[in-house]
C-alpha positions as CSV (number, residue, x, y, z in Angstrom):
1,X,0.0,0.0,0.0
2,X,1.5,3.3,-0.9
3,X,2.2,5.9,1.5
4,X,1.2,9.3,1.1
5,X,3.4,12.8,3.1
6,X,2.1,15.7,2.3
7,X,4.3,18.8,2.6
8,X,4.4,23.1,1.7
9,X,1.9,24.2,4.1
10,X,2.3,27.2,5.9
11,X,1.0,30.8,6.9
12,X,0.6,33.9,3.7
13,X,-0.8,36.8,3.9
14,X,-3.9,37.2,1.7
15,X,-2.9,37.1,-2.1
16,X,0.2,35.3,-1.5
17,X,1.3,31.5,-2.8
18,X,1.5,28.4,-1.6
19,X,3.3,25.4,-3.5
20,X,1.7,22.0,-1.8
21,X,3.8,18.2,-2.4
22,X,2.2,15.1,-2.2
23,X,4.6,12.2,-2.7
24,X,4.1,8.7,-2.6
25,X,6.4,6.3,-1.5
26,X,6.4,3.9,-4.1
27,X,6.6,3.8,-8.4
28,X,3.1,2.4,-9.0
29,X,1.7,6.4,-7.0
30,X,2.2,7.8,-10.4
31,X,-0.6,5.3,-11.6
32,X,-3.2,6.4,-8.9
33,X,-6.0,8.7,-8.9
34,X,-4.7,11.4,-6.8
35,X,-7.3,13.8,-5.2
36,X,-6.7,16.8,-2.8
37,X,-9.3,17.6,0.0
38,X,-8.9,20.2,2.8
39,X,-10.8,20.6,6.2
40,X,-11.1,24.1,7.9
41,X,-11.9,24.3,11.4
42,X,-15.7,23.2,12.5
43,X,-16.4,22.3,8.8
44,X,-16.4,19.1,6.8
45,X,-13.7,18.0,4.7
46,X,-14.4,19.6,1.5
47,X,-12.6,17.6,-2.0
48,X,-11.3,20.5,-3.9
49,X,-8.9,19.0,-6.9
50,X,-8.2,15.6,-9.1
51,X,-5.6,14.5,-11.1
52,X,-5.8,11.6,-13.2
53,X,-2.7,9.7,-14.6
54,X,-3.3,10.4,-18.4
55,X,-2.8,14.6,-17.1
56,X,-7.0,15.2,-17.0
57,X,-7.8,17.5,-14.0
58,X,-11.2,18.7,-12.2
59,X,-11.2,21.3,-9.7
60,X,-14.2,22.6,-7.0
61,X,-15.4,26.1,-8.2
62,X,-14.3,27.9,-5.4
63,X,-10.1,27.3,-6.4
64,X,-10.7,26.9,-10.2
65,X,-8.8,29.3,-12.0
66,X,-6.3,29.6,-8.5
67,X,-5.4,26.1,-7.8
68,X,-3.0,24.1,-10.1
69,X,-2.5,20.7,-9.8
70,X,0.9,19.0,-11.6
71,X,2.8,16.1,-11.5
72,X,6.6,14.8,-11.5
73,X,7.0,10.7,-12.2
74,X,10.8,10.7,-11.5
75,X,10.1,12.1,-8.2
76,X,6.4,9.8,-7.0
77,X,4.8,14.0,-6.8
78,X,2.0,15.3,-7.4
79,X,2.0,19.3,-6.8
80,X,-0.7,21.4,-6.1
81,X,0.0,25.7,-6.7
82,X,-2.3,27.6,-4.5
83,X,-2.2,31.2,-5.9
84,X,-4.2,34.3,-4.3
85,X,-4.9,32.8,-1.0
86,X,-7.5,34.1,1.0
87,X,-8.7,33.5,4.5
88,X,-11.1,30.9,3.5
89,X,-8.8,29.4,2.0
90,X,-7.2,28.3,5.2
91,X,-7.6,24.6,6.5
92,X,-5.5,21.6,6.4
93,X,-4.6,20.1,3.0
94,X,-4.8,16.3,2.5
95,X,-3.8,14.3,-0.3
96,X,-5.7,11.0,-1.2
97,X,-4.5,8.2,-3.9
98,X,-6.8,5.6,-5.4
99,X,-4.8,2.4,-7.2
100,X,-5.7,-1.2,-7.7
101,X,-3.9,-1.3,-4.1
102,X,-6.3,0.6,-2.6
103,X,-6.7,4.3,-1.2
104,X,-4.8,6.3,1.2
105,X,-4.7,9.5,3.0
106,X,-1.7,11.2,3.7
107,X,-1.5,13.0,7.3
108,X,-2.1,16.5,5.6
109,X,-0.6,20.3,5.6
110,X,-1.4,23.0,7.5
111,X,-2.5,26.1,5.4
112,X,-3.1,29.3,6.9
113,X,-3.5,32.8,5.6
114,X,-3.9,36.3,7.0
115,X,-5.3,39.1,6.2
């Protein structure tokens, strides 16, 4: 089963960018389904991005057009750009992978952003 460390978190000023890492521990990550989800305080965990293996992506309204999701196969990492943050944007950032081994969560980042 793979394992999943999410990493890039951290606190920006409203506006400001964020680079997120999601890497998986072993080759057969870069055949997975990888999704990113993110939790704010007293909310649900909200899915916000997916990345499919062939490159296709979907994104949740609210981050389309500000989140990018990319990927790096020599390095098991999928990326996700967070550009103009803003203070709803702040929660922890999980990464999930789906495989023929089954799905995992990674522990998740810690986003925060002032105004």
């Amino acid at each position: 089963q793979v394992q999943l460390v999410e990493s890039g978190g951290g606190l920006v000023q409203s506006g400001e960018s964020l680079k997120l890492s999601c890497v998986g521990s072993e080759d057969s990550f870069n055949g997975d389904i990888i999704s990113w989800h993110r939790q704010a305080p007293e909310k649900a965990r909200e899915w916000i991005a997916t990345l499919w293996p062939g490159g296709a992506t979907m994104y949740t309204p609210s981050v389309k057009g500000r989140f990018t999701l990319s990927r790096d196969d020599a390095k098991n990492t999928v990326y996700l750009q967070l550009d103009s943050l803003a203070p709803e944007d702040a929660a922890v950032y999980s990464c999930h992978s789906t495989g023929d081994d089954g799905a995992t969560w990674g522990q998740g980042t810690q986003v925060t952003v002032s105004t």
